[in-house]
N, C-alpha and C positions, 0 to 999 in steps of 0.2 A: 789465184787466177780464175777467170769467170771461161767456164768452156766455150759460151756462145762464139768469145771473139779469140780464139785457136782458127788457124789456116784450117778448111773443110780439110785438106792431106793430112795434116797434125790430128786432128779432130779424131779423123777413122783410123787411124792408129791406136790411139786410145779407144777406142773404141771396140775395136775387136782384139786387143790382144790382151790377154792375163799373164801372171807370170809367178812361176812358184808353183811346189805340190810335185811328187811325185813323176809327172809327166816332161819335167823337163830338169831329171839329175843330169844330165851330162851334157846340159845346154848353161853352163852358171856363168857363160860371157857374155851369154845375151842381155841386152840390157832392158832393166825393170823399166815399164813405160809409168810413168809417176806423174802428177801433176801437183804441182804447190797450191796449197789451199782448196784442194779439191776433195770431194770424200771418197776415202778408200776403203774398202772392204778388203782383211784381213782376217787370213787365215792359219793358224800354226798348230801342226797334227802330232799326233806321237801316238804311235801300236805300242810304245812300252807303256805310256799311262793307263795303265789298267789295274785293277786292286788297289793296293797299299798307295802305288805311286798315279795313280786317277789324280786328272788336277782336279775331280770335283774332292776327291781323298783333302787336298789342300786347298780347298776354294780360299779360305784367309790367308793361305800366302799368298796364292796368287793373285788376289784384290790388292794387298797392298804390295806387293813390287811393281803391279800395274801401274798404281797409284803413283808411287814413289818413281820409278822410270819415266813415264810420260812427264811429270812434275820436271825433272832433272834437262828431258830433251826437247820441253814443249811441246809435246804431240797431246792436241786433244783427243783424247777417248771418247765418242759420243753415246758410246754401247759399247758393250760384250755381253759374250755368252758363254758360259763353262758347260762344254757338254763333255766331259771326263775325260775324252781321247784325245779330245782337239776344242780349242777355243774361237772362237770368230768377235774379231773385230770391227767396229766402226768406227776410223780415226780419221783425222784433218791436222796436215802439220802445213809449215811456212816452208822448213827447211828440209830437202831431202838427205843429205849427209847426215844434221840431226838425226831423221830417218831410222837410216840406215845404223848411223849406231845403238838406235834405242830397239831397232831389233837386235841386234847381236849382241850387246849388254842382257835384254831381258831377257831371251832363250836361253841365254849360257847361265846367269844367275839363276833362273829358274829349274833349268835341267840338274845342275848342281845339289840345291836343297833339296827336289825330291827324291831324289838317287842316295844322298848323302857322300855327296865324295868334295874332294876337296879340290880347290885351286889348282891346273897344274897337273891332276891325276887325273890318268883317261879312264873312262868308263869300261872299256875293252868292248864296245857297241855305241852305233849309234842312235843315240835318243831320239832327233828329229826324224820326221817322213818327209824326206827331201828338202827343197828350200820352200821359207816361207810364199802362202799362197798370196796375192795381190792383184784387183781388180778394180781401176777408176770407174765411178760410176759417173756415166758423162751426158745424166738426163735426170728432170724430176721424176721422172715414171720409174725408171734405174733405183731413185732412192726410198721409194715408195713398196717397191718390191723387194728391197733388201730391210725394210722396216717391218712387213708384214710379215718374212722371214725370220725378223730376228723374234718378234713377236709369238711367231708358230713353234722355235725353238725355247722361248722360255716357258711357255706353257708344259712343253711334253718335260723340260727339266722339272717345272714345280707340280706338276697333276698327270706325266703320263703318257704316252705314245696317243691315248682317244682323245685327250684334249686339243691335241697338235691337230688329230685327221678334223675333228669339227671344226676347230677354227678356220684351216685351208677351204674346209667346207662350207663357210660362210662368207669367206671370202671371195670364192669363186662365182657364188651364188650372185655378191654381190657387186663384181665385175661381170661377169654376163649381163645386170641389168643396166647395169653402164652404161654396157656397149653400145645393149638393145636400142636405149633411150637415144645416144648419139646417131644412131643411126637410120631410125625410123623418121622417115619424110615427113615434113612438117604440114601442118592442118590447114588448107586455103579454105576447106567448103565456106567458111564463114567471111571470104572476104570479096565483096561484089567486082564485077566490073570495072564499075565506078570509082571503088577507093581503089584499088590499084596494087597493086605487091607491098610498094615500095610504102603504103601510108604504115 
């Protein structure tokens, strides 16, 4: 669905609310503001991946159950990020049910093999940090920032926490001249009288 033509009411919904993450465990009635075919920014955390069970610990499983899950529920994957504790997503589905099960299929699969337990048998803890984190992005500028995002995250995974601070560093550098440029009044001295604004 194309955001532009959502009802303006509809529109700032999506807009302002997120859903998932730790700040809303005892809200899980509320319902996920979602849009079909729209891109989602996706987030699933865990304080117990850490050491041994770090999903970077398992980055090839968890490439191919990505893989293999999306494949299964149709949700394209545009990106992700493995940063040990928690992964972020950039996905686009058709179907929300789809959705919805290809999270709960891929958390539960996933939490499973790194723990090592089986079907059926409770961990006696919970693995996730709350429910999954989810936020439409319902603007080019929205997707551009969760690009340079994902961008500033893979660097400090493959070079380092300074590779991450330079890049936001150059980036910032080079949205300020953006701005600059957008905003500074345009040049008339060169235009007479005579030709007019409008020539």
């Amino acid at each position: 669905m194309q955001l532009h033509l959502m009802p303006k009411k509809e529109l700032k919904k999506i807009k302002t609310n997120t859903f998932g993450g730790v700040s809303l465990k005892k809200r899980r009635k509320v319902a996920r503001p979602l849009v079909e075919g729209a891109i989602t920014h996706l987030v699933l955390k865990s304080n117990k991946a850490i050491g041994r069970q770090s999903f970077y610990a398992h980055k090839k499983l968890v490439h191919q159950l990505l893989k293999e899950r999306a494949k299964k529920y149709l949700i394209e994957v545009m990106d992700y990020v493995n940063m040990g504790n928690h992964l972020h997503l950039k996905v686009r589905f058709k179907d929300r049910q789809r959705f919805a099960n290809f999270l709960k299929v891929f958390t539960g699969l996933l939490a499973r093999k790194i723990t090592g337990s089986h079907r059926g048998t409770k961990l006696g803890h919970r693995f996730w940090d709350g429910l999954a984190f989810t936020r439409v992005l319902a603007s080019r500028f929205e997707e551009l920032t969760l690009s340079f995002y994902f961008t500033a995250n893979h660097k400090e995974r493959e070079l380092g926490v300074s590779a991450r601070k330079d890049y936001w560093r150059n980036i910032n550098s080079f949205l300020y001249k953006l701005k600059s440029v957008r905003a500074a009044p345009p040049n008339l001295s060169s235009v007479t009288l005579n030709e007019g604004i409008s020539n």
